[in-house]
C-alpha positions in Angstrom: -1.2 -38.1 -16.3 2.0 -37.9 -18.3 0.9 -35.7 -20.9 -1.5 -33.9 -18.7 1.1 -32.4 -16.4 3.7 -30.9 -19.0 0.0 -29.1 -21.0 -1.0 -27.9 -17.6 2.7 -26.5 -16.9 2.7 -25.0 -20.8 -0.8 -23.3 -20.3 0.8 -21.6 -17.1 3.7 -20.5 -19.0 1.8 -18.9 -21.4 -0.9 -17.5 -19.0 2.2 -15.9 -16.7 4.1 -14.4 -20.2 0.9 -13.3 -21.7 -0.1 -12.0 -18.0 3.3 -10.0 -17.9 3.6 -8.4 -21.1 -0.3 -6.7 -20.8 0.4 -5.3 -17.5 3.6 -4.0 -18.5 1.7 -2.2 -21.1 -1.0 -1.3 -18.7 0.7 -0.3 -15.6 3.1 1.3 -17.4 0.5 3.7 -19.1 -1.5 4.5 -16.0 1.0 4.6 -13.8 4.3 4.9 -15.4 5.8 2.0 -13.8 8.7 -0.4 -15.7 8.0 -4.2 -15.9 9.9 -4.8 -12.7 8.4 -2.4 -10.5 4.5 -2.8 -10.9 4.9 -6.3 -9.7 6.7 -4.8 -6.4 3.7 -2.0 -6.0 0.9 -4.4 -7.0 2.4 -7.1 -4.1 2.3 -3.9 -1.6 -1.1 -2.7 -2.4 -2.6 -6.3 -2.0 -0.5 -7.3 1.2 0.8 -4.0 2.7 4.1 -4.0 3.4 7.0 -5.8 3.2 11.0 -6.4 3.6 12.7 -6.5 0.8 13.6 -10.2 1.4 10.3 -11.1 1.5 9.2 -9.2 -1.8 12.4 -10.7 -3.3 10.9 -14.9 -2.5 7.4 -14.0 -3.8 9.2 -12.0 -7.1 11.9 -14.8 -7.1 14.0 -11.9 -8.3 17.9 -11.3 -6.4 18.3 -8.8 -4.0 19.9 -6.1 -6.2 17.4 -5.5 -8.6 14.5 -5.3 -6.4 16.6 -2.7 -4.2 17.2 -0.7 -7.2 13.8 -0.7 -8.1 12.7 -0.2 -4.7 15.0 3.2 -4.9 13.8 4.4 -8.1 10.2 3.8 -6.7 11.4 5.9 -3.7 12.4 8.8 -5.7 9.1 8.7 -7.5 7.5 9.1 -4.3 5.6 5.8 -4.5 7.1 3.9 -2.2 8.9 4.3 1.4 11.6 2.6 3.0 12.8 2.3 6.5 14.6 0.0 9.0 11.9 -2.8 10.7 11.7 -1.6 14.4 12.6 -5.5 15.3 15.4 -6.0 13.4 17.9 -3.3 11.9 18.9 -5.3 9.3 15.3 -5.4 7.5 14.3 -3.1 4.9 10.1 -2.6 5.2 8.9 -0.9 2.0 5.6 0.3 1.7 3.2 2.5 -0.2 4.0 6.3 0.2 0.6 8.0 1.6 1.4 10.2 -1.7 1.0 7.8 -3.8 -3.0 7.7 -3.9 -3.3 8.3 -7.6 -1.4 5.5 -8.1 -2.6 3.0 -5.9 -6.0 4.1 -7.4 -5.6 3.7 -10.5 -3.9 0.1 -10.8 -6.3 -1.0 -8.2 -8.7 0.2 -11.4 -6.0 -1.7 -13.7 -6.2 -4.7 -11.3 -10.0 -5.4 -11.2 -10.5 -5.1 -14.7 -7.4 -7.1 -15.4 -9.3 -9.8 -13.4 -12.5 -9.7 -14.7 -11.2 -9.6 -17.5 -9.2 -13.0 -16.8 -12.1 -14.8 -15.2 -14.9 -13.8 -17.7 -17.0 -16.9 -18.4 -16.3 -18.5 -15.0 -18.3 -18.7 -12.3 -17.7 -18.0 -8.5 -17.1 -21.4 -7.8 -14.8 -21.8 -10.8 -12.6 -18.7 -9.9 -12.6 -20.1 -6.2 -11.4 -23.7 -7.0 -9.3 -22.3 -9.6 -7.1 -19.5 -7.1 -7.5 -22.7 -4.7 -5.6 -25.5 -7.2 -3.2 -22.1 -8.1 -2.0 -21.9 -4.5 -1.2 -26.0 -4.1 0.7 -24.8 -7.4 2.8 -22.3 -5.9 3.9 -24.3 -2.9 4.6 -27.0 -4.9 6.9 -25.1 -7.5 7.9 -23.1 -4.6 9.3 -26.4 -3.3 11.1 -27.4 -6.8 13.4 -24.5 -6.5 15.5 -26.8 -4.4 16.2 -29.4 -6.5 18.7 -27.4 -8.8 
């Protein structure tokens, strides 16, 4: 397994920069979003809304880029922000009910960008794959203590 793990890691790396510079192009084109923000919008179309603590863990971006993103998104008229009901201190950002055309067309960008991705895989593939991704996650999730 010694060589195993660092080609598995390398494939990921190139996967997630490959991954990042086509929907850059892509969201950017349909939906004029920089390479910052569509990761935001994509997050709140596929989970619905969050603080902007949470989007900045899953991003693992700082807390002042993602609120300056969030506020040119809610300029655009993409997004909306308000205090969480439960606690002040939260900012919950969500879709704006005007964005439609939007959310339509990278939910377009996202499907394709998928199929795309898993072409050549079977169901059972894709599932065991997104499965072995998640353990993946955690577990680098969990590395980012041990700076």
């Amino acid at each position: 397994m010694d060589n195993e793990g660092s080609t598995v890691a390398s494939h990921i790396m190139q996967l997630a920069y490959l991954l990042k510079t086509s929907g850059k192009r892509m969201y950017g084109k349909v939906a004029g979003l920089t390479a910052t923000e569509w990761p935001i919008v994509t997050m709140l179309i596929r989970e619905g809304e969050q603080t902007v603590g949470d989007i900045c863990v899953r991003l693992d971006r700082d807390k002042a880029p993602v609120s300056r993103d969030v506020a040119s998104l809610v300029e655009r008229g993409l997004v909306t922000k308000d205090r969480a009901a439960e606690d002040a201190r939260q900012v919950m950002v969500r879709l704006a009910p005007e964005a439609t055309v939007a959310r339509a067309a990278m939910i377009g960008v996202m499907k394709a960008r998928a199929d795309r991705l898993t072409a050549g895989l079977s169901a059972k593939d894709v599932e065991t794959f997104d499965r072995i991704l998640q353990i993946m996650v955690r577990n680098a999730q969990d590395m980012r203590g041990d700076r």
